[in-house]
N, C-alpha and C positions, 0 to 999 in steps of 0.2 A: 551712539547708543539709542537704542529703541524706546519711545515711555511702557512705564507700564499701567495699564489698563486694569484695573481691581473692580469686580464688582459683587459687593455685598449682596447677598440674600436668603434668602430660606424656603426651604421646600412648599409649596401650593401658595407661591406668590405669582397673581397673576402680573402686577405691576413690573414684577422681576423679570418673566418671561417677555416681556414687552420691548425691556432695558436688553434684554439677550438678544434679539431679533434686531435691536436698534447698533447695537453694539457689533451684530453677525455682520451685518450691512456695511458699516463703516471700516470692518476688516479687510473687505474686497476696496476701497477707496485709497487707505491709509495702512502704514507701517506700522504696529506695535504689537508689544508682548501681552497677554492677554490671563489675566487669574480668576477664578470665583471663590470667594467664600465664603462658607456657609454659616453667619451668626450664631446660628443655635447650638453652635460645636463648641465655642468659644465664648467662655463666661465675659470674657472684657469687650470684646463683641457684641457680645449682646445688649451688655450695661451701655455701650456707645449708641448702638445703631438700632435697638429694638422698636421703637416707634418710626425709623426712617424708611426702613426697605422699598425699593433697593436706593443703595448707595454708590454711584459710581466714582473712583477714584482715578486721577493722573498721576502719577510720580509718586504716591502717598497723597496727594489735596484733595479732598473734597472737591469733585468739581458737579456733582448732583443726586438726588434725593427724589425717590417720589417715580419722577417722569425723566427725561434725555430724549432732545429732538437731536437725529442727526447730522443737519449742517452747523448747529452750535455744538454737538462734541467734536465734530473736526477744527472748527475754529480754535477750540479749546486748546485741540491736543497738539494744533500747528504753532500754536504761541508759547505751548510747552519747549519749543526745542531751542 
């Protein structure tokens, strides 16, 4: 089964677009399923992650916040399996 890849964020986050790009990248590398969600949709979302964007998640885990280099999210996501 493939991890799945969640990443938090919100409309005119440049830090998000950055996480997407990084994230674009390691899709051509690595196998996984791939989600976005948009915080501001979702009140308990928001009350979680509002100061974090973006948030990137493995399997449901917290695995970054902020910034995601990608040879430590594939490390991440290889130790996931």
């Amino acid at each position: 089964m493939k991890p799945l890849v969640t990443l938090y964020t919100r409309a005119g986050c440049c830090l998000c677009d950055d996480a997407r790009r990084v994230l674009a990248e390691a899709g051509r590398r690595a196998d996984f399923d791939y989600e976005e969600r948009d915080i501001d949709c979702d009140p308990e979302l928001l009350r979680q992650y509002n100061e974090q964007v973006p948030v990137i998640a493995i399997d449901g885990v917290k695995a970054f916040k902020y910034r995601v280099d990608g040879a430590e999210f594939l490390k991440k996501l290889r130790a996931r399996r």
